[in-house]
C-alpha positions in Angstrom: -18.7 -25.2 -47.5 -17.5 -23.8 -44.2 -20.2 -21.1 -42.0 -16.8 -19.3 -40.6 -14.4 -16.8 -42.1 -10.8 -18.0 -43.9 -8.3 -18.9 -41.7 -6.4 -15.7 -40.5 -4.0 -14.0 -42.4 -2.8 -11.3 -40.0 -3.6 -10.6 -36.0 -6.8 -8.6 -36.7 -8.6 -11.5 -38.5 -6.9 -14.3 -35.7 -8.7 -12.1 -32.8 -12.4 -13.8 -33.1 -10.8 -17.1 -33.8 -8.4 -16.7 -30.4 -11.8 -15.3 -28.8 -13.3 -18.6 -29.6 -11.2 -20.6 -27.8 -12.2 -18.5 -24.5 -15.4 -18.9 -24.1 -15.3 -20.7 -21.0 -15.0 -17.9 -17.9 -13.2 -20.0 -15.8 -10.5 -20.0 -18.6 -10.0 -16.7 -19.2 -10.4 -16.0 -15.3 -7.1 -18.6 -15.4 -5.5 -16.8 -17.9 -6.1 -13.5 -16.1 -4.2 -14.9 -12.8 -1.1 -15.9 -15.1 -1.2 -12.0 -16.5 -1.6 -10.5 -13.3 1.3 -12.9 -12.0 3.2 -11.8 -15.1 2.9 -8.0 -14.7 4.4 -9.0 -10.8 7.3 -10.6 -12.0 7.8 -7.8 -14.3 8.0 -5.2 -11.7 9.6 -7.1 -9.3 12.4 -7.9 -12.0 11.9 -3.8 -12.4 12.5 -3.1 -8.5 15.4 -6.1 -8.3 17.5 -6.4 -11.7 16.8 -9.9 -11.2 16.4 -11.4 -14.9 15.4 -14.7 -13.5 11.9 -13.1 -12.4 11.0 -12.4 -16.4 11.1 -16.2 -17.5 10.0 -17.1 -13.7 6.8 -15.0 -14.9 6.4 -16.0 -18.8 6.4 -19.5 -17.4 4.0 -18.5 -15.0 1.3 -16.9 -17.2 1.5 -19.8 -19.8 1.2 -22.3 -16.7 -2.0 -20.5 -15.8 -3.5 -20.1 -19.3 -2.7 -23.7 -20.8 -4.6 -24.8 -17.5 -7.3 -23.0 -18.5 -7.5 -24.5 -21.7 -6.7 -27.9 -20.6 -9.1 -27.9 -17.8 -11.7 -25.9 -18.5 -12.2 -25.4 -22.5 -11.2 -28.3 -23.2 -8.9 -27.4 -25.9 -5.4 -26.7 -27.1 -3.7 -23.3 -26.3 -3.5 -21.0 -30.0 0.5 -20.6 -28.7 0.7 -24.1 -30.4 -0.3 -22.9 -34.1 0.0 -18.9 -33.9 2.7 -18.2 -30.8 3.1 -14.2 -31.4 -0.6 -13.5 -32.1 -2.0 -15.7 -29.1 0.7 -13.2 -27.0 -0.7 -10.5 -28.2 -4.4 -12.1 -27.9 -4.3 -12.7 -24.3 -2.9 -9.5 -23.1 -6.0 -8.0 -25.7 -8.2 -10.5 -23.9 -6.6 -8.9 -20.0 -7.3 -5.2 -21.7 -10.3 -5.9 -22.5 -11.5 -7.2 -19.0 -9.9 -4.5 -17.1 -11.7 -2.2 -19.2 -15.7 -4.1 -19.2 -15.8 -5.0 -22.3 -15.4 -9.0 -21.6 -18.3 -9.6 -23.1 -17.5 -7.6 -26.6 -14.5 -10.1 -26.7 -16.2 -13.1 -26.3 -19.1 -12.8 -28.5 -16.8 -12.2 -31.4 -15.7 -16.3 -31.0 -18.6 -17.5 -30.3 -19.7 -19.5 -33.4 -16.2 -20.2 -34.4 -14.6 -23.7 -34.6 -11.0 -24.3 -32.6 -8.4 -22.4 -34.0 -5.9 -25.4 -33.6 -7.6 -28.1 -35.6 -9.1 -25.6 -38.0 -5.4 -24.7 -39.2 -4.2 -28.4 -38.6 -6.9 -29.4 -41.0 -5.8 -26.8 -43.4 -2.4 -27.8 -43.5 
């Protein structure tokens, strides 16, 4: 028997698991670049018209985070098993820094296995 919850059935219950595969600072410092890079390319697209600048930023913030994850955690990137809810994780994750409650966020994954091999496993 397994000392974490069942796998997630809707975003709410993903959010500690996607927490747990940012643990490492450098990571989500990573993945906080790519945001950051993507909010710029969003409001240059907004000051320009230029569509190009929306994918030249999505591919931007994913460059940055799957970095992170391959450099730093160690790990593969949630997009791969949960794609919409990882989206919505990271720019949670971004909220949550800007607004000093990092820490919160990170202690909720804390004693979590990875997200991707838990589900893979499952499967």
């Amino acid at each position: 028997m397994t000392n974490h919850p069942p796998l997630p059935r809707t975003f709410a219950e993903f959010w500690p698991w996607y927490m747990a595969a940012h643990q490492d600072a450098r990571c989500r410092a990573v993945h906080y670049v790519g945001s950051i890079g993507g909010l710029a390319a969003l409001g240059a697209f907004l000051a320009t018209g230029q569509w190009w600048l929306i994918l030249a930023g999505v591919v931007f913030g994913y460059a940055c985070a799957w970095f992170g994850h391959f450099a730093f955690e160690k790990n593969r990137p949630a997009t791969w098993v949960k794609p919409w809810w990882s989206f919505m994780g990271d720019w949670r994750m971004f909220w949550m820094w800007i607004t000093g409650r990092e820490r919160e966020a990170v202690a909720l994954g804390a004693d979590l296995p990875d997200i991707t091999e838990t589900i893979r496993a499952a499967r």
